[in-house]
Structures are given as structure tokens and as C-alpha cells.
C-alpha positions in Angstrom: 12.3 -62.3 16.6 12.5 -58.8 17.7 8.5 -57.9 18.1 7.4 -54.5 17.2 5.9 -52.1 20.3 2.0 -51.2 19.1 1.7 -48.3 16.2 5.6 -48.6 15.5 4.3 -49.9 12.4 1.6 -47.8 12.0 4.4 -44.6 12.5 6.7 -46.2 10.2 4.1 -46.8 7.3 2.9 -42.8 7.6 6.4 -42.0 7.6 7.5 -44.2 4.9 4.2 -42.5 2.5 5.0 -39.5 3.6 8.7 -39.5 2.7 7.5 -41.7 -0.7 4.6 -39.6 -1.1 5.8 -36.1 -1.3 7.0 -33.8 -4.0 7.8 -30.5 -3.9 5.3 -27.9 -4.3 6.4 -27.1 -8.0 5.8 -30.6 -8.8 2.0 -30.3 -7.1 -1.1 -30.7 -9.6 -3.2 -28.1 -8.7 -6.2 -29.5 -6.5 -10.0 -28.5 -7.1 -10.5 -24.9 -9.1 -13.1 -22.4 -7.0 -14.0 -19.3 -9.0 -13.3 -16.7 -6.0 -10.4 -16.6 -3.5 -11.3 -16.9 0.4 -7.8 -16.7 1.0 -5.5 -13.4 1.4 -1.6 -13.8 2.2 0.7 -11.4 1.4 3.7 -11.1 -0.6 6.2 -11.6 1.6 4.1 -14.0 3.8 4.1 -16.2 0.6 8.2 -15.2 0.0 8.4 -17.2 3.1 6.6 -19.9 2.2 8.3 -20.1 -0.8 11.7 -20.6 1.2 10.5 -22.3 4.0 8.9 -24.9 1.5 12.3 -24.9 -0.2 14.0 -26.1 2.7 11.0 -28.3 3.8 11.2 -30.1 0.6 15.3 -30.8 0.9 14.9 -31.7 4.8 12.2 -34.3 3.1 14.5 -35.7 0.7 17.7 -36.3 3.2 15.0 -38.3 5.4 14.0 -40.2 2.7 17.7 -41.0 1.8 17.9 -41.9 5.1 14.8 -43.9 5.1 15.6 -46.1 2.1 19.5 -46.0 4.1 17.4 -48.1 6.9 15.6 -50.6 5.0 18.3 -51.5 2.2 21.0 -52.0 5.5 18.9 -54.6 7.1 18.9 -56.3 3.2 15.6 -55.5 2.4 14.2 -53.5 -1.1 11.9 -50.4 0.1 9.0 -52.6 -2.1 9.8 -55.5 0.2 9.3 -53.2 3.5 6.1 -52.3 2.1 5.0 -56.0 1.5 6.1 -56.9 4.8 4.6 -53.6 6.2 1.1 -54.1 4.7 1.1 -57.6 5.7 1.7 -56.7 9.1 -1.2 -53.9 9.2 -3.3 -56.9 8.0 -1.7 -59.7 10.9 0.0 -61.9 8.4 3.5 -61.0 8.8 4.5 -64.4 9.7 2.6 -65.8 6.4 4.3 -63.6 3.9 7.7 -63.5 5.3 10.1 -65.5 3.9 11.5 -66.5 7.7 12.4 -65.1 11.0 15.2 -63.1 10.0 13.2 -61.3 7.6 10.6 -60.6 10.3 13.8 -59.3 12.2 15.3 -57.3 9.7 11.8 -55.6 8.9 11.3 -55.0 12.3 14.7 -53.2 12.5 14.0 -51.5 9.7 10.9 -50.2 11.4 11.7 -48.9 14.0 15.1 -46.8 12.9 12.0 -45.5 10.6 10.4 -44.4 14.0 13.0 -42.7 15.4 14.0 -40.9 12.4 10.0 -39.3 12.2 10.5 -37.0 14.8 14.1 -35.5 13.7 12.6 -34.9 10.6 9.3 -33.0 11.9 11.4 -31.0 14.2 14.0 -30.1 11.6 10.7 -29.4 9.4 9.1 -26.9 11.9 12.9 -25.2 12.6 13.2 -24.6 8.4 9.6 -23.1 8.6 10.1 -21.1 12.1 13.6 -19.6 9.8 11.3 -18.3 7.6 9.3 -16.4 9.9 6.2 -18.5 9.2 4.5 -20.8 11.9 3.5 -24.4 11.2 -0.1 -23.3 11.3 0.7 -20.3 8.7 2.7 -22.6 6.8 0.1 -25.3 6.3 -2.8 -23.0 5.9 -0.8 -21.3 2.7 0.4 -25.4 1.8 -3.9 -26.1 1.8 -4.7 -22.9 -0.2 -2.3 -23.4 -2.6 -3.8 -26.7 -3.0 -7.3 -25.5 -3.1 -7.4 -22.1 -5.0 -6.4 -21.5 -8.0 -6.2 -17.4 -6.9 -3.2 -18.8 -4.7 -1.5 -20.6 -7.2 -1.8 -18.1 -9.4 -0.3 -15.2 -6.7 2.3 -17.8 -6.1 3.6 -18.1 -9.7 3.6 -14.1 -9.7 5.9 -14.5 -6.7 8.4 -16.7 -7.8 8.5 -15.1 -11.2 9.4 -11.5 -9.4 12.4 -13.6 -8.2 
């Protein structure tokens, strides 16, 4: 049995909801409505964002190709992975696994998820540095747009122009 190094599962789990998790910002329901706008970005600050998000949102979807690539090679179904990967979180990996090769194969699995996180991050931050944007300036427009409903709204106005 090939045993896991501490938090690979953990890493692999945030990666894996991440990957799972994320849609593009078009695709976002707007969060909780405020009546007044704390938040002031400029036009072409939120060009950028626009773009950067673009690209963020296609490096996401390679890595999840990639992702599901990883778990479907070592036979397993991504629902599977996730079985085996909450059972693990909850120390009963060896109770819900079918048998040792499983536990192999979702360890495998796991940890070419691992090593994949960090390409993907860096590849993340390089799309959003393209755009002129820094990952702080990047996630503090992803939260607002989130959050305000004056962002949104100066957003939509944005990619209409285009």
C-alpha cells in the first residue's frame, strides 16, 4: 500500500473542490445585495480583471481536465475519489475501500492531484500578473464583485462596452 505523507489528502480534497467547485465569474450568483458601494475600481482596473479572470477560468478548466485525467487513469470515477477521500478525512479508508489496490490507486491518484496544485496556482497568478493586476487586486475585485451589487453592476457596463 503506498501510504499518503500528512495533508496530501487534505491538499488534494481543496484542490479537487476547487477545480469541482468553480465557475466562471459569468456563471456567479450574485452574493448578498448592500445598498451603497464601499468599493471604487476603475475601468480599466476591472478591463483587467475581466481578462485576467478569462484566462483564470480556462487555466481552471485544463487542471480540472487534468484532475479528472489523474483519477480515471488509476481506474477510479471522480465520485469514487471523493468516497475514498472523505473516508480517509474521517480514518476509515481501509473500511470503505473495496481492497488494497484501491487504497493504492487512490493514493496515486492523490498525490498527482498534489503536484498538479501548485502549477496551477502559479499559472493562475502569471494570467493575472499579464493582466497588470496583482493577486491581492485581483481577489479584492473577485470579493466585491461577489459582495456589491454596485460592482456587478459597473462590471456588466464593462463587458457590454466590449
Amino acid at each position: 500500500m503506498v501510504l499518503l505523507k500528512k495533508g496530501t489528502i487534505a491538499a488534494a480534497l481543496v484542490m479537487t473542490s476547487l477545480c469541482f467547485g468553480h465557475e466562471a465569474l459569468a456563471q456567479e450568483a450574485a452574493g448578498p445585495q448592500t445598498e451603497q458601494s464601499e468599493h471604487s475600481f476603475s475601468n480599466q482596473d476591472l478591463k483587467n480583471f475581466l481578462e485576467a479572470n478569462t484566462k483564470a477560468t480556462e487555466i481552471q478548466k485544463e487542471s480540472r481536465t487534468a484532475l479528472v485525467a489523474a483519477i480515471e487513469e488509476q481506474d477510479l470515477s471522480v465520485d469514487r475519489f471523493n468516497e475514498l477521500a472523505k473516508a480517509h478525512r474521517q480514518k476509515k479508508l481501509e473500511e470503505v475501500a473495496e481492497n488494497p489496490e484501491e487504497i493504492s490507486a487512490f493514493s496515486s491518484a492523490a498525490q498527482t492531484i498534489v503536484q498538479l496544485q501548485p502549477e496551477t496556482r502559479q499559472k493562475v497568478k502569471e494570467a493575472i500578473e499579464e493582466e497588470g493586476l496583482t493577486m491581492e487586486e485581483y481577489n479584492n475585485i473577485l470579493k466585491a464583485y461577489k459582495e456589491d451589487p454596485a460592482v456587478q453592476t459597473q462590471i456588466r457596463k464593462v463587458m457590454a462596452a466590449e
